[in-house]
C-alpha positions in Angstrom: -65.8 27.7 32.2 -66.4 31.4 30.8 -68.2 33.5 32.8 -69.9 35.1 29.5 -70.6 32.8 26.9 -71.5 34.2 23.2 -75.2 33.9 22.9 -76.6 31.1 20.7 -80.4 31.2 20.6 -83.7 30.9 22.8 -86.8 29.3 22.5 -90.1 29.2 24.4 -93.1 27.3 25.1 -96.8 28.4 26.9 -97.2 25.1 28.7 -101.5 24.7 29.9 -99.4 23.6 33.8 -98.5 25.2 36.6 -94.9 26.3 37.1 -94.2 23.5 39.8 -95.7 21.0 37.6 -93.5 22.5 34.2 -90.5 22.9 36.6 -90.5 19.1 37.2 -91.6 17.9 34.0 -88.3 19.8 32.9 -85.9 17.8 35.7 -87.6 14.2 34.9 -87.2 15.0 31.0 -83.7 16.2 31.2 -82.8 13.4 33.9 -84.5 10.3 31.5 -82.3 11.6 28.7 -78.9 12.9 30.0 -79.1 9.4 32.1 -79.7 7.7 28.5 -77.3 4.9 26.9 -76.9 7.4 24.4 -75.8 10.8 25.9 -73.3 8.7 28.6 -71.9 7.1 24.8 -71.6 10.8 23.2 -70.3 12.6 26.5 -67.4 10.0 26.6 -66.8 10.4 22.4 -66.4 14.3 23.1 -64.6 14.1 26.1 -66.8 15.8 28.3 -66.0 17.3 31.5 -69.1 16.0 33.3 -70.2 12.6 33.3 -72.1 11.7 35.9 -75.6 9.1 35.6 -78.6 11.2 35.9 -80.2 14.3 37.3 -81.9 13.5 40.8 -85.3 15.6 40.6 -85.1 17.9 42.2 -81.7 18.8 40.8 -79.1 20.0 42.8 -76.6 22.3 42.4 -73.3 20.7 41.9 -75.0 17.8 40.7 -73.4 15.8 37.3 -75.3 14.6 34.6 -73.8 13.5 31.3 -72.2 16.1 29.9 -73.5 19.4 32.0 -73.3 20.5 36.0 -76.1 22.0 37.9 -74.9 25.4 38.4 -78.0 26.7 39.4 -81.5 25.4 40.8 -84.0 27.6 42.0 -87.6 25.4 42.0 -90.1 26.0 40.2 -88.5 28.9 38.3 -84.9 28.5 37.0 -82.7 25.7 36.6 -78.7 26.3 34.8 -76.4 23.5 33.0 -73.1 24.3 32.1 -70.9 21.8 30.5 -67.6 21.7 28.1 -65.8 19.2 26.0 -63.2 19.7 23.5 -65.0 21.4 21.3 -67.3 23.8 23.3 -68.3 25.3 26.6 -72.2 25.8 26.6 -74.5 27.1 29.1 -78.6 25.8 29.4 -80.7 28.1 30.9 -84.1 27.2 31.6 -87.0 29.7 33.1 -90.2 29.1 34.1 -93.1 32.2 34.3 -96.3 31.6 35.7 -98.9 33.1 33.0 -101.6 31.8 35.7 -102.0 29.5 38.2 -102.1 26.5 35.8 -100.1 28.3 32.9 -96.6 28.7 32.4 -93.9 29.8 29.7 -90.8 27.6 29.3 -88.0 29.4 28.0 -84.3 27.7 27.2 -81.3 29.9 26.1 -78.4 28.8 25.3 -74.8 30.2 25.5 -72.0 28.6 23.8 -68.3 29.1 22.8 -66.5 26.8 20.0 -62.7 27.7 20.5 -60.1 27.2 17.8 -60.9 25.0 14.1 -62.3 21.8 15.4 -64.5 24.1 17.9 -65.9 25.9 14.1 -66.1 22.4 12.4 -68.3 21.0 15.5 -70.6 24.6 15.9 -71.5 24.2 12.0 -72.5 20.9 12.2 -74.5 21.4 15.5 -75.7 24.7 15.2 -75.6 25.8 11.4 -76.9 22.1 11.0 -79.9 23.3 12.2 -79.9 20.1 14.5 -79.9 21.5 18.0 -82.9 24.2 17.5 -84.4 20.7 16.1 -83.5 18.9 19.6 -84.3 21.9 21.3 -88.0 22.2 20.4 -88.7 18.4 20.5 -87.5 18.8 24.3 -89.7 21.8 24.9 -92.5 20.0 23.2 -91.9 16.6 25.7 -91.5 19.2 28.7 -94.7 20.2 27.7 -96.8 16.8 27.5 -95.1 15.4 30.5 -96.1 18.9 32.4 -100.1 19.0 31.2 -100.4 15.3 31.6 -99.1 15.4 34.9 -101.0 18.5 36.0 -104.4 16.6 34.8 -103.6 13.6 36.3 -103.9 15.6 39.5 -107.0 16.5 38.6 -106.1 20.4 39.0 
């Protein structure tokens, strides 16, 4: 994989949670839907690198999930996917700020590269789509629920 991937976007959240509490809200989210019927069907159709069954949570680096690698794992502040198939490389960067001690920002960047003509066919219909800023927010919207809910069932 690239070291330096061309930048695709980034997006952010103020989640009412601490960062521990956003930090695994994040790991249980992406490990219930990179572990999904779905994503394991898609990763095999693009002939993805990565394909293992779920992320454990905590994630570890090294780890597999469908589609992406734990490159990076640093609780309850950064967590790093890279993945590639045969029509991109991509990087997922995720950081967590504490705003205060039950407030955090969530903040996902990606980094992506879509080599040769089938790599500009597949970015347009992802990315000029509009379809994964769409995915995007719904995740950081789910991160979010999962995270306060959590946090108030712990009575904090």
């Amino acid at each position: 994989m690239p070291a330096e991937l061309p930048f695709i976007d980034s997006l952010d959240t103020t989640i009412e949670a601490s960062a521990p509490a956003v930090y695994t809200a994040l790991a249980r989210h992406l490990g219930r839907s990179l572990g999904s019927t779905s994503a394991r069907v898609a990763c095999g159709l693009l002939g993805c690198a990565h394909r293992g069954a779920s992320l454990a949570n905590p994630p570890m680096e090294g780890q597999e999930a469908s589609g992406f690698v734990v490159v990076e794992a640093r609780a309850p502040h950064l967590l790093v996917l890279e993945g590639r198939h045969r029509f991109a490389s991509y990087r997922l960067s995720f950081t967590i700020e504490p705003l205060s001690q039950n407030r955090a920002q969530l903040s996902a960047r990606t980094d992506a590269a879509f080599p040769g003509f089938a790599g500009k066919v597949y970015r347009a219909l992802v990315i000029g789509s509009g379809g994964h800023e769409i995915v995007a927010r719904r995740m950081l919207a789910a991160v979010a629920r999962l995270a306060a809910r959590a946090e108030h069932e712990s009575g904090r």
